[in-house]
C-alpha positions, 0 to 999 in steps of 0.5 A, a space after each residue: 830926280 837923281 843926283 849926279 856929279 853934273 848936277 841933278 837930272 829927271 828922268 825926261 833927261 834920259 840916260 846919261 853919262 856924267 864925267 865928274 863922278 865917272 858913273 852912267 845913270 839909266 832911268 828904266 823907264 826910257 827903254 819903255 819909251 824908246 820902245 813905245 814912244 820911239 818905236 826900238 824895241 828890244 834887249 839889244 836896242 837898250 843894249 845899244 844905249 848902255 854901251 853908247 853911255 859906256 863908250 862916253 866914259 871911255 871918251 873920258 878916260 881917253 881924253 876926248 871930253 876933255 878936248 871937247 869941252 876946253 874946245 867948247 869954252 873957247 869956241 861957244 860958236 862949235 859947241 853942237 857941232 863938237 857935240 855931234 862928233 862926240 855923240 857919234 864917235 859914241 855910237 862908233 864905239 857902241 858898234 865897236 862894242 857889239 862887233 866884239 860881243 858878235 865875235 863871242 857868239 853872243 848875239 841873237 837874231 835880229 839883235 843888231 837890227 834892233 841896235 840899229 832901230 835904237 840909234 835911228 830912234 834917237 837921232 835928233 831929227 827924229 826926236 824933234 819930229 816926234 816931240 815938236 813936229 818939226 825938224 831944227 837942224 842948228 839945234 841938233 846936239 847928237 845927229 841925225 838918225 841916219 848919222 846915228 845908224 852909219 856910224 854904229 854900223 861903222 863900229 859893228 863892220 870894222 870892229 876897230 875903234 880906230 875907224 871911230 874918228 868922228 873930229 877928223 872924218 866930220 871936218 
């Protein structure tokens, strides 16, 4: 276990990133589950989970947590559904991230496919299916894998964060 700002966290919490003290805590152990047990192998696809943590904090500096969060605690009723739209604003920003490491020529071959295999892979719905054996989409807290997967593809195709409005395209 690990302390954070938000608190302590195991490593069945998986990667995260905790606002209060403006840090992204990564347990290395996850990248061998989500290669095993989730099947997203690669150095890309943890590349892709650093850079959607990472994006969480510009999140934070820009101040969407904090609308998502004042929004959360006056409305408890949209707290996964703004969830949702944060996680996958996220995976945007995450696409928006690898567009500019595609530009430098940095990117090998197959790399933006293991980037999409991850964001598949940690869909709620395919966790759920995986985990439980079924499928609760009420309880969905970061969409579904196919939500995941377009709006990564959304950032890596435009390049532009601007395209990454999840709050008003999801409404």
């Amino acid at each position: 276990a690990v302390q954070s700002g938000c608190g302590a966290a195991s490593a069945a919490t998986g990667p995260f990133y905790c606002s209060l003290d403006q840090r992204v805590y990564l347990d290395l152990d996850f990248f061998d589950e989500l290669h095993q047990r989730f099947g997203a192998p690669g150095d890309f696809a943890q590349a892709y989970v650093i850079a959607h943590e990472i994006a969480h904090h510009v999140q934070n500096l820009t101040g969407v947590s904090k609308v998502v969060i004042d929004q959360s605690r006056s409305d408890p009723s949209q707290r996964n559904d703004l969830s949702i739209k944060q996680e996958l604003q996220a995976d945007c920003l995450a696409g928006v991230w690898a567009y500019s490491t595609y530009n430098r020529n940095l990117l090998e071959s197959g790399d933006i496919e293991e980037g999409l295999g991850a964001a598949a892979a940690v869909g709620d719905d395919r966790i759920q299916e995986t985990v439980t054996g079924r499928v609760d989409p009420e309880s969905w807290t970061h969409g579904s894998s196919q939500q995941r997967v377009e709006w990564f593809q959304r950032g890596f195709e435009s390049g532009d964060s601007g395209q990454c409005d999840t709050f008003t395209e999801l409404d």
